[in-house]
N, C-alpha and C positions, 0 to 999 in steps of 0.2 A: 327143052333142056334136060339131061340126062341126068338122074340121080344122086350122079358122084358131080358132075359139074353145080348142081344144084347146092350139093352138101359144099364142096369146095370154098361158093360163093357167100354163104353161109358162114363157114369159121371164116374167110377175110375180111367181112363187113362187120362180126364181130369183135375181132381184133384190131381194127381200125376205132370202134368204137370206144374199146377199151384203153386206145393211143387219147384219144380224144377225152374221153370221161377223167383220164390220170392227169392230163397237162391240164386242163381247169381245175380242176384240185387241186395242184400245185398252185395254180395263178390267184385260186380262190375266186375264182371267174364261172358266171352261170352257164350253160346250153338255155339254148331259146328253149321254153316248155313244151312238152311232146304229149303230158298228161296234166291235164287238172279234173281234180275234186273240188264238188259244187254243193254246199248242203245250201236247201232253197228254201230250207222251215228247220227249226227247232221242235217245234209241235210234233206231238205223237199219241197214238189211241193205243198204245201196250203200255204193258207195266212191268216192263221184265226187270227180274230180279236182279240182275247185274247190270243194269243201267241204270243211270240216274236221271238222263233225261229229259223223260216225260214229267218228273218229281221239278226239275229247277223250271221247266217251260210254264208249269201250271203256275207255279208261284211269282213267275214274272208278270205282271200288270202290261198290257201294251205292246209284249213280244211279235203277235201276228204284225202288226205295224211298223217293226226294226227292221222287216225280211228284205232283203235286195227284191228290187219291183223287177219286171219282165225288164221292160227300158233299158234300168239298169247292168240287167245282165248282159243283153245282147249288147251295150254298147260296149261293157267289157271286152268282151269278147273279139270285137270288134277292133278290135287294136291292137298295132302291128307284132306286139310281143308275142302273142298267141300265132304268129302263122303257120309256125313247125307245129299245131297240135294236132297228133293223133287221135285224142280220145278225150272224152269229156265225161265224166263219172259224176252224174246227182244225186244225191243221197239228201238224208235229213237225219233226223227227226224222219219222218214218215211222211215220202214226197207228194204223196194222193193226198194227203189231206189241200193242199194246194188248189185253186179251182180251175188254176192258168198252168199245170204241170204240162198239159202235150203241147201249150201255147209255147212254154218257154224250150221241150224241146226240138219243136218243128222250126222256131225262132232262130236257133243254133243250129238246126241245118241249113237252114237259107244262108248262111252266111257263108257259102263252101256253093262256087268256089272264089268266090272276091277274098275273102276276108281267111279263111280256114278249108284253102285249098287240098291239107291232105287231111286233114276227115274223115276220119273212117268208122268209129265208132261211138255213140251214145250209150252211156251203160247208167242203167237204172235200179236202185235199191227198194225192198218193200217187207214190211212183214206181212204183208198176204192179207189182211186183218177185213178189207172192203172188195171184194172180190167181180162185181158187178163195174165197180168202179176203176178199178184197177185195169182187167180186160179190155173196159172202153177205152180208155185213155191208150190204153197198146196200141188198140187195132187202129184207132185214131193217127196216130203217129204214125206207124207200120205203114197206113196207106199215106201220109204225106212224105213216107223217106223212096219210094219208087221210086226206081232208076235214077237216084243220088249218089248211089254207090255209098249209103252210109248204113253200117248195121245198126239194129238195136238190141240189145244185149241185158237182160232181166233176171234180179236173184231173187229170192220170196225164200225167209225164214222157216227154218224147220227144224226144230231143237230136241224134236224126241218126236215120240209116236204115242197118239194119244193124251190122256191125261199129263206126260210127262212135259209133254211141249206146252199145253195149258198152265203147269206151273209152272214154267221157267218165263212166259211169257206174262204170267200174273193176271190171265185175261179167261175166262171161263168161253169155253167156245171158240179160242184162237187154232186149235188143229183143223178141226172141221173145217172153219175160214180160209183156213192157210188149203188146206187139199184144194177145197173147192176154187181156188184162185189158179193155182196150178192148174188144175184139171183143165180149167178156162184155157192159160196159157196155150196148156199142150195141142189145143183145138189151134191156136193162133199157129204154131211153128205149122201147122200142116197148109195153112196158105200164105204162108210170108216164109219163102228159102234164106230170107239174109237174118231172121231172126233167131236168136240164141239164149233159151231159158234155163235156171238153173237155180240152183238152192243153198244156203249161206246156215249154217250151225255154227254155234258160238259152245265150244265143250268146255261144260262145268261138273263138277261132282255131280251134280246131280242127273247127267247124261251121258256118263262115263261109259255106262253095262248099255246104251242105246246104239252107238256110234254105227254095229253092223246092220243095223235095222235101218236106219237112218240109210245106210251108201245102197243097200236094197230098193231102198225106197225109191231113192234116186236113179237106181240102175233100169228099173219097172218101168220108171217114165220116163226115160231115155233124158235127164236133166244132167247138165254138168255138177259139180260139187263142192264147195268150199266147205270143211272141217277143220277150225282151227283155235286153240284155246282162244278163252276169256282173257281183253285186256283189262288194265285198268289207268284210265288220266284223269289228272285232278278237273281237264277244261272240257274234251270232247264228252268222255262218257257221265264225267263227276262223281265217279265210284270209287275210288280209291280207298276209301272207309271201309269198303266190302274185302278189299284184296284178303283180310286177316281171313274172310270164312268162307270167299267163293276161289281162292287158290287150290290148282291141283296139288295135292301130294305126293308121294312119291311111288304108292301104290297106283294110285291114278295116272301118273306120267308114265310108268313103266307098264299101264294097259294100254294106254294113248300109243307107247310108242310100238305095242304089239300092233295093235291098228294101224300105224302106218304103214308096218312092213308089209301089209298085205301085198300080194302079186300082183293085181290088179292097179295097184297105186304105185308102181315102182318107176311109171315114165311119165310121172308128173313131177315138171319142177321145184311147184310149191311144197307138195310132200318129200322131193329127197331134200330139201333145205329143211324141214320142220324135224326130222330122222335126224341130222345130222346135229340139230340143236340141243333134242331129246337126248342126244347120249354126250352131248357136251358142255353144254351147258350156255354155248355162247352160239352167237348166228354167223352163219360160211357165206355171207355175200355182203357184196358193197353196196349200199343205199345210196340213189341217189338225187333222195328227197333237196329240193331248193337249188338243185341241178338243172332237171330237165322234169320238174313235178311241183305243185302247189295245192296247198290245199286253202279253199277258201269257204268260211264260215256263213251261217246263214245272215247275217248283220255288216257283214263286209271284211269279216276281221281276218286278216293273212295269216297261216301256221309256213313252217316248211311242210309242214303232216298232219295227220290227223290227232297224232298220237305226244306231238310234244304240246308244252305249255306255254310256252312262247312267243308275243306274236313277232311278226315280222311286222307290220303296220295294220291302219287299215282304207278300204277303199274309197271310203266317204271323206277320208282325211287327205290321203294324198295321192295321185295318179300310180295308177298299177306298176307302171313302170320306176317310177321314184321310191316305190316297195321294194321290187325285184333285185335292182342293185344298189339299195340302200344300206348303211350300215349294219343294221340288224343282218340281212341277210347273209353279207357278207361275214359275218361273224359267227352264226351259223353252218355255214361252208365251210369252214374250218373245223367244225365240230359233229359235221354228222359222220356218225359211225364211230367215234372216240368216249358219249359218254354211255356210263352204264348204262341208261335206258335204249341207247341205240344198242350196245351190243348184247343186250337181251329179248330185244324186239326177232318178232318175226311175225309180224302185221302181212298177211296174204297183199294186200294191195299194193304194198310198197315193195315188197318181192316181186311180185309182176311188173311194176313199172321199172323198177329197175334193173333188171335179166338184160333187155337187149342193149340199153345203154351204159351199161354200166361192162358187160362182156363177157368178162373171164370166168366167171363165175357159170353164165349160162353155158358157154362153149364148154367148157368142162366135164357139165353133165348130159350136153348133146354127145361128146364125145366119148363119154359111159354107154351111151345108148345104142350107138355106131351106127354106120350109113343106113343102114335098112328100115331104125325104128326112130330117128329122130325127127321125122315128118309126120310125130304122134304129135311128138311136144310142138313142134314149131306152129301147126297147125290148127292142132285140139286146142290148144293154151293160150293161141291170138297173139302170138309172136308176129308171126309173117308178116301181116299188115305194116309194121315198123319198118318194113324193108320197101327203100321207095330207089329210084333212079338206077 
């Protein structure tokens, strides 16, 4: 297929989607889930300053014992609401601390293609922190995803260079851990083709003057990059108390936003959404969290996201699907993107999942990019894979 026919097929599949994403808005009616978020632990061995965490995990009695068990999750999974899913993101708390982490996600790819015939990606969060362990667990997995046709897809924390990432991570020794896990990685991409490593910064004050060291960093070892300010929720992170002194100001945001304008960064979708919020104040895409996305807690407990406080149910209490189109949800649907915490979000995850479903938003800035360069983003970004039939 030529180019332009390519690009062609391209804007109509997103314009169809964006028919589709506006008439369930209207109905207040879901899309079957295309993405879910998995936290598989609470627990975590950092102690980063803008997270709370590891702080509420230690002081729960019992917690390791709440976690959805393996069982559990595959039989989730397992169930016919999930069939449109693309990708499945676990995250924690800090998913190695787990001892069944490649169990649950070699688990989740045997289920593809009975159960999660279009499958395509497993994506895994880490702060780097156990680097022996970490590696194993990849390679582990890497060699049960051959010839599945499912990537695995890896971010590992890096908040500054040196000393500076040690204190923002509150862990003496987390840089050197965090390299030396990388380093591992970068060994793994050279024998596994479908595997895709990369690195996640959380920009605070205090890694404001870092950010060009940090995309070096990343550039040296050929890693993709997520840089994107510090949240704060009262349920996922439980920092909210911080927002008074880990908030950028306005010197910080108008460095942030010289940083994004870099050249280099101009045919990334997530950064021209993050540019366009820096100088606006509000976010330029439709979300379409409790759409065609879910996030689910490490205890069973449904958000639409990561990022609200609300739940939708939970799993232990009532069948996923009596969540999905439940009251809660549906009331929710009517609300994302309307209250001020949606329209000052700009959560990288939920940008990305909703660019191809949601449409206009991404066509828009494919079509900023023009035929020749938007098989960076469609590509680089793990757009394409959403495109099936």
């Amino acid at each position: 297929m030529s180019d332009r026919n390519d690009y062609l097929r391209t804007t109509a599949r997103l314009l169809g989607n964006a028919l589709r994403f506006r008439l369930a808005r209207l109905r207040g009616a879901p899309i079957k889930p295309e993405v879910v978020s998995l936290a598989i632990t609470n627990r975590c061995n950092s102690h980063c300053i803008m997270c709370n965490m590891w702080r509420s995990a230690a002081e729960q009695p019992g917690i390791k014992e709440r976690e959805l068990t393996l069982d559990e999750i595959i039989d989730l999974l397992s169930r016919p609401l999930f069939s449109e899913l693309v990708e499945v993101d676990i995250t924690g708390g800090e998913p190695h601390l787990r001892d069944d982490l490649a169990d649950i996600a070699l688990g989740i790819a045997a289920l593809k293609p009975e159960h999660l015939p279009h499958l395509r990606t497993i994506v895994i969060t880490s702060n780097g922190l156990m680097p022996e362990r970490v590696t194993g667990n990849y390679r582990r997995i890497l060699e049960g995803l051959r010839d599945t046709g499912i990537d695995l897809v890896t971010v590992a924390s890096i908040d500054g260079i040196g000393a500076v990432h040690d204190k923002i991570r509150g862990t003496k020794g987390a840089y050197e851990r965090a390299v030396k896990t990388l380093d591992g990685i970068r060994e793994l991409t050279r024998d596994y083709p479908d595997y895709f490593a990369g690195l996640k910064t959380t920009v605070l004050p205090h890694n404001i003057d870092s950010l060009y060291a940090i995309l070096e960093f990343a550039r040296e070892r050929d890693l993709f990059h997520i840089i994107s300010p510090v949240f704060f929720t009262e349920t996922r992170f439980r920092n909210s108390e911080r927002e008074g002194t880990l908030h950028l100001g306005s010197a910080d945001r108008e460095k942030l936003l010289w940083f994004y304008e870099r050249r280099e960064l101009d045919g990334n979708y997530f950064y021209s959404r993050i540019r366009r919020f820096l100088s606006t104040g509000r976010a330029c895409w439709a979300c379409t969290a409790s759409f065609n996305y879910l996030f689910i807690e490490y205890d069973g407990t449904v958000y639409p996201c990561e990022l609200l406080s609300e739940p939708l149910g939970n799993l232990r209490e009532q069948p996923v699907e009596a969540i999905w189109n439940g009251p809660e949800a549906r009331r929710w649907r009517r609300r994302i993107g309307k209250t001020e915490r949606c329209r000052r979000c700009i959560e990288p995850g939920a940008v990305r999942y909703s660019a191809y479903s949601e449409g206009t938003s991404y066509l828009g800035f494919l079509r900023g990019l023009g035929g020749e360069r938007y098989t960076g983003s469609l590509d680089g970004e793990g757009f394409r894979k959403y495109f099936r039939g």
